[in-house]
N, C-alpha and C positions, 0 to 999 in steps of 0.2 A: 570581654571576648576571649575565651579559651583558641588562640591560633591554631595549635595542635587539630584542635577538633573542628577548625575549619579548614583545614590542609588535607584532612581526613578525608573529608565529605566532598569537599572539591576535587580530588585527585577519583573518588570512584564517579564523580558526576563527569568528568572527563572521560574517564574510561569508557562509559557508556555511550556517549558525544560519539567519542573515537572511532566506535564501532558501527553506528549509524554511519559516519564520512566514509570509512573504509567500505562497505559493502555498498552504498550507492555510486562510489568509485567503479564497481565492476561495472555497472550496468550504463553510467553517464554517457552520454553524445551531446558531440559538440552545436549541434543543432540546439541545447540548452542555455549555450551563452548568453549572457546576459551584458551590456557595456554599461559602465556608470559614466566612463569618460573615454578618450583616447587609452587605447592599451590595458584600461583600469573594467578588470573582468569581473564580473558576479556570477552566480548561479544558486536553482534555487536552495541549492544542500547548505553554502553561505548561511543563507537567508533562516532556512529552517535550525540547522545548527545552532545557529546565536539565538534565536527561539528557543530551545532546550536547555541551552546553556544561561542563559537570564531569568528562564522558568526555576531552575535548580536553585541557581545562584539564591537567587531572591528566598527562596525558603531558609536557606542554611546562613545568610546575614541578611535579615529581612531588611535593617536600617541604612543599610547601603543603596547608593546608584551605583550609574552604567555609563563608561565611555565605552562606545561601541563601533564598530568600523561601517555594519552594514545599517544601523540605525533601531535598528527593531526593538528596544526594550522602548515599553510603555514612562516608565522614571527614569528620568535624567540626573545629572550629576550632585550630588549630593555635596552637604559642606566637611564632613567629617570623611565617609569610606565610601570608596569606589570600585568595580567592580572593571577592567580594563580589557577587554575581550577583542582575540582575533577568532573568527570560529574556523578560519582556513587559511593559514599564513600561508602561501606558495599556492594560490588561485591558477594561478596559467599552469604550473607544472601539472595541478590537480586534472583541468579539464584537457588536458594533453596523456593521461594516465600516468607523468612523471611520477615516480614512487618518493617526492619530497615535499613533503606539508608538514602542516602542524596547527595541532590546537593550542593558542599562547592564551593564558588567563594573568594577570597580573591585579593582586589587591591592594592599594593606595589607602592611606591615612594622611590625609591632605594630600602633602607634596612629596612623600616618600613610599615607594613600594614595601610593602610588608611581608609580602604572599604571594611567590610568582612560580606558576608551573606550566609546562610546554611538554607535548604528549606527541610522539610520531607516531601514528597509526601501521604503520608500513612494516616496519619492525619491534611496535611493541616496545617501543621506550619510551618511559615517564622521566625527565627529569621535574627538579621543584624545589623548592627552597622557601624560607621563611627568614625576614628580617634575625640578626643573633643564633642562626641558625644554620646549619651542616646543610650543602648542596649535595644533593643526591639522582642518581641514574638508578630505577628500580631497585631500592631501597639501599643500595649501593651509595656510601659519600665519594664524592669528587672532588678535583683538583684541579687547576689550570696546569698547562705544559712547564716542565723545570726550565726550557730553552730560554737563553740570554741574549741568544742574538738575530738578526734580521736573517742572517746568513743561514741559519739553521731553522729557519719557520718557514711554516704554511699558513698564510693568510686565505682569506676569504671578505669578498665585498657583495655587493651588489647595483645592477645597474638602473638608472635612475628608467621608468617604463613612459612618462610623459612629457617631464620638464625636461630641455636639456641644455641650458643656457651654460649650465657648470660644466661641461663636459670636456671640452678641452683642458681644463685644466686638470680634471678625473682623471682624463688616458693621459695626460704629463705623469701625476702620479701615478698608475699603474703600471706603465711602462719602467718607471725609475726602479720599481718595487720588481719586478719580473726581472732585471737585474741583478736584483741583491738578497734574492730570496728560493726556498725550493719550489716558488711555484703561486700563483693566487686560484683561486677556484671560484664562481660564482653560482651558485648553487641553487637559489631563488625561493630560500627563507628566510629571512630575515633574523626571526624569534629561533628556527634550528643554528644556523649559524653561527649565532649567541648561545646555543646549550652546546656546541661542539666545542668552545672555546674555553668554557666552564669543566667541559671532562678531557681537555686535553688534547683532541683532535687538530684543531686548529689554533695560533699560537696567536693569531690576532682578527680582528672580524672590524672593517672600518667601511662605513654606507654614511649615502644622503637623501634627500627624500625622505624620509622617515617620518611615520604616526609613532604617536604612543601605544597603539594597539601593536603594532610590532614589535614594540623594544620593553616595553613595560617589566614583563617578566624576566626575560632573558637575561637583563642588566644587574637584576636582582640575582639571579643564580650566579652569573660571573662572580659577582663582587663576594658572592657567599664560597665561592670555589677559590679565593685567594687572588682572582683576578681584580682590575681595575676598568672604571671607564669614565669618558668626558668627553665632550664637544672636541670639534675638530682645533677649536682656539683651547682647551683646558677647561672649559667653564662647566657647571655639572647642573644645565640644563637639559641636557640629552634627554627626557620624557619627551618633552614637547617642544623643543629647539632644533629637530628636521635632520639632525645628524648625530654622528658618535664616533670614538675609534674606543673598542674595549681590547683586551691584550692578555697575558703575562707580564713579565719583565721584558718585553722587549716593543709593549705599546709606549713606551716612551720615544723612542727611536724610529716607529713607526709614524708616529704623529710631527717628526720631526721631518720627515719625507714629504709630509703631505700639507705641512705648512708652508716648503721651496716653492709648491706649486698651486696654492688655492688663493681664490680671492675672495674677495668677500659681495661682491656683485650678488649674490644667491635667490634664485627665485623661488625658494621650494617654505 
């Protein structure tokens, strides 16, 4: 598998993705909602998106599966390459006109991302990255923030939309962090959140509740932009272990906040 030439091919099949979400964006009404569960929104652009997106996908690495958020690829997970798909990260912002979403693709080789890119429709930014490979913002490479300290960062999390058995100990930590920081933002991407942290924006990005379809890609660009990241204990299941804190040099310090106040009860 030439990576390059699937990094190619993915990033224009995005593009075009992008522009389908963006212009059925003008026209959406909320009369389209669709509920999977409590809080947990669909619609049909969701739906048809990841249709396009597993449609492309499949041509350009025909021997791969699909882990998928809304379900719709015909193949399933495969034992070698995977195909990691949000086709609307920030669903609620979406059907609300919030101008913050994103298309997150992330390509897996077993247990490790290889290939991961996230497309803001809104303003026309690609980030993406590949395994041994330069993260980049519209062909532009990246960098996490030079910042060393708590005191001098902008963090961003996110809040959990069904379970919320963790919660109190969440807002312990949030609270602690509002504190000793210039500020937290919650922004309601997940996969953006993770490219803002990857170019600098944001100096740390720590969430629970988490699928793989949200973090997949994003984790990869971080670690490719000189960032780090791991489970709220250290441990570098974060795919599929429901949480993460990624950073600069100063997610050390940040994971040490949020260890005074989490337990390990977790329903998510």
């Amino acid at each position: 598998m030439d990576i390059q030439q699937v990094l190619s091919q993915t990033l224009t099949t995005v593009k075009e993705v992008g522009r389908f979400i963006w212009e059925e964006n003008q026209k959406f009404s909320l009369s389209e909602i669709e509920y999977k569960g409590k809080n947990d929104l669909v619609s049909y652009v969701d739906k048809e998106a990841e249709k396009r997106l597993v449609a492309q996908l499949s041509k350009i690495l025909p021997e791969a599966g699909f882990i998928t958020e809304e379900g719709t690829a015909d193949v399933g997970k495969a034992d070698r390459y995977n195909w990691v798909i949000d086709p609307v990260d920030g669903t609620t912002n979406y059907v609300h006109n919030l101008p913050f979403y994103s298309i997150s693709i992330g390509l897996m080789e077993g247990d490790e991302v290889i290939l991961g890119v996230i497309y803001e429709p809104n303003r026309d930014e690609m980030f993406y990255a590949t395994k041994n490979g330069k993260a980049c913002l519209n062909k532009q490479e990246i960098q996490v923030s030079p910042v060393e300290t708590l005191e001098e960062s902008l963090l961003a999390t996110g809040f959990p939309y069904s379970k919320f058995r963790e919660m109190p100990a969440y807002i312990d930590v949030v609270q602690d962090l509002m504190q000793q920081t210039h500020g937290l933002r919650r922004m309601g991407s997940a996969a953006l959140d993770l490219a803002y942290v990857a170019c600098g924006r944001f100096e740390g990005f720590f969430e629970y509740n988490l699928k793989p379809w949200d973090v997949a890609a994003g984790t990869l660009i971080v670690q490719q932009a000189g960032g780090s990241v791991t489970t709220f204990t250290g441990t570098d299941n974060y795919i599929f272990g429901g949480e993460l804190v990624a950073g600069c040099a100063i997610r050390s310090d940040l994971m040490e906040v949020i260890k005074k106040h989490w337990y390990s009860g977790k329903d998510y």
